[in-house]
C-alpha positions as CSV (number, residue, x, y, z in Angstrom):
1,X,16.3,-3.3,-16.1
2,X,16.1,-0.7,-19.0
3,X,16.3,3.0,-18.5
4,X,12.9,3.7,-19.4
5,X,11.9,1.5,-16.9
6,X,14.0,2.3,-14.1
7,X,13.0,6.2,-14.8
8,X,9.1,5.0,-14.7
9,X,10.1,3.4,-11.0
10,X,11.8,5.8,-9.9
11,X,8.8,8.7,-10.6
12,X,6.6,6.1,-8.9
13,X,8.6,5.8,-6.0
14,X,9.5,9.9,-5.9
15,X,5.5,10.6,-6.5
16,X,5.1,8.1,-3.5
17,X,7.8,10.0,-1.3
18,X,5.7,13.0,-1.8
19,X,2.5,11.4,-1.1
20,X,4.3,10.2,2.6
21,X,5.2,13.9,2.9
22,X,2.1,15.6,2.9
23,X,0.7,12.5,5.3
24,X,3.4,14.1,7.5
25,X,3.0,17.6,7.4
26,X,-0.4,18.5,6.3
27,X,-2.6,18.9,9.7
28,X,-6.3,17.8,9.0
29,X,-7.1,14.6,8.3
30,X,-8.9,16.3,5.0
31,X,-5.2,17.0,3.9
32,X,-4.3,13.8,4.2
33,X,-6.5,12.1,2.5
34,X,-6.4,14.4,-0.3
35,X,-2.1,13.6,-0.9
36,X,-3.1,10.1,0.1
37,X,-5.7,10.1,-2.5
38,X,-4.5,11.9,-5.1
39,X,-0.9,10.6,-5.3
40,X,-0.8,7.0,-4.4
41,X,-3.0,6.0,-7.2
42,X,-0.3,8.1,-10.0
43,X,2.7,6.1,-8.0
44,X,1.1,2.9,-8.7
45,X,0.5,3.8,-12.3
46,X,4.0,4.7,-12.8
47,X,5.4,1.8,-10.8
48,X,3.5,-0.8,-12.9
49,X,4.3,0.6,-16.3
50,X,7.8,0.5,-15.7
51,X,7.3,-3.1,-14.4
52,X,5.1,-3.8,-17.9
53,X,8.2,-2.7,-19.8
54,X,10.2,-5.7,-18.2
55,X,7.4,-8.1,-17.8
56,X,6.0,-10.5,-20.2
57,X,2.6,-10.3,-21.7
58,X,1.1,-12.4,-19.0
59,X,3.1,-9.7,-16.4
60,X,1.7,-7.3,-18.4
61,X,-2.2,-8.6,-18.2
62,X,-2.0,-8.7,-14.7
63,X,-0.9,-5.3,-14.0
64,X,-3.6,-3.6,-16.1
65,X,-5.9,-6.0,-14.1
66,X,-5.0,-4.3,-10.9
67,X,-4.0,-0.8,-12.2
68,X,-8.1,-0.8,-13.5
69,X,-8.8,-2.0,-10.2
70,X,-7.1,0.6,-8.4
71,X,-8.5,3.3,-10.7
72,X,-12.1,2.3,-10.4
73,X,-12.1,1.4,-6.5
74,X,-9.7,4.1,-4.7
75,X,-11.8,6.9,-5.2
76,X,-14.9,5.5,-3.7
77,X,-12.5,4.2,-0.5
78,X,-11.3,7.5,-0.1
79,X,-14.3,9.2,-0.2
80,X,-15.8,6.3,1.9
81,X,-12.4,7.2,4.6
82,X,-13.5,10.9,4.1
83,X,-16.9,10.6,5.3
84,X,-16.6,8.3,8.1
85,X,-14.0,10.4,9.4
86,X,-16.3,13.4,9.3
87,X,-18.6,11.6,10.8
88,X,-16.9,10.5,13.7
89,X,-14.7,13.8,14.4
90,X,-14.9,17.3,15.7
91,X,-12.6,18.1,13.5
92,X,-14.3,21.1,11.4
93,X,-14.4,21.3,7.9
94,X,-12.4,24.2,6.3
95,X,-11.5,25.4,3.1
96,X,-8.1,27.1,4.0
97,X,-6.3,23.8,5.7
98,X,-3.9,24.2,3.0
99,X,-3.7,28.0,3.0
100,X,-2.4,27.4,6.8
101,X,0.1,25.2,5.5
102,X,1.7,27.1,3.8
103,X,1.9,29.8,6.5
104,X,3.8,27.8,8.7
């Protein structure tokens, strides 16, 4: 594996580590979803163009394919996730989840 490549998996998989984090530690489902959201879809970028850089141009087709899939669908399921979850909960709605976060 080249160098560049390994650095572009290794982001993706550090980016990742940090999305699994904040699925940890934040307290809300809200928070969740937001570092599920917001990171996994960066991960998978990163992870797939350091697996273009190795791949052939068939490889390569295929993982714009799925990274144009990923960009155009996760939102919607997230926001999809978001609102059943509200939905179904008591959990309230509030602006400062993260505020209390970083409170401790």
């Amino acid at each position: 594996m080249s160098p560049v490549a390994a650095v572009f998996v290794l982001a993706g998989a550090f980016v990742s580590l940090l999305s699994a984090i904040g699925l940890l530690r934040f307290r809300t489902p809200y928070a969740r979803f937001h570092a599920a959201g917001k990171a996994s879809p960066v991960a998978f970028l990163l992870v797939a163009i350091g697996a273009a850089i190795e791949t052939s141009w068939a490889g390569r087709a295929l993982l714009v394919v799925a990274s144009g899939a990923l960009v155009l669908t996760l939102p919607v399921a997230v926001h999809l996730l978001f609102r059943a979850v509200h939905r179904t909960t008591d959990v309230p709605l509030r602006r400062d989840d993260l505020r209390d976060l970083e409170r401790g």
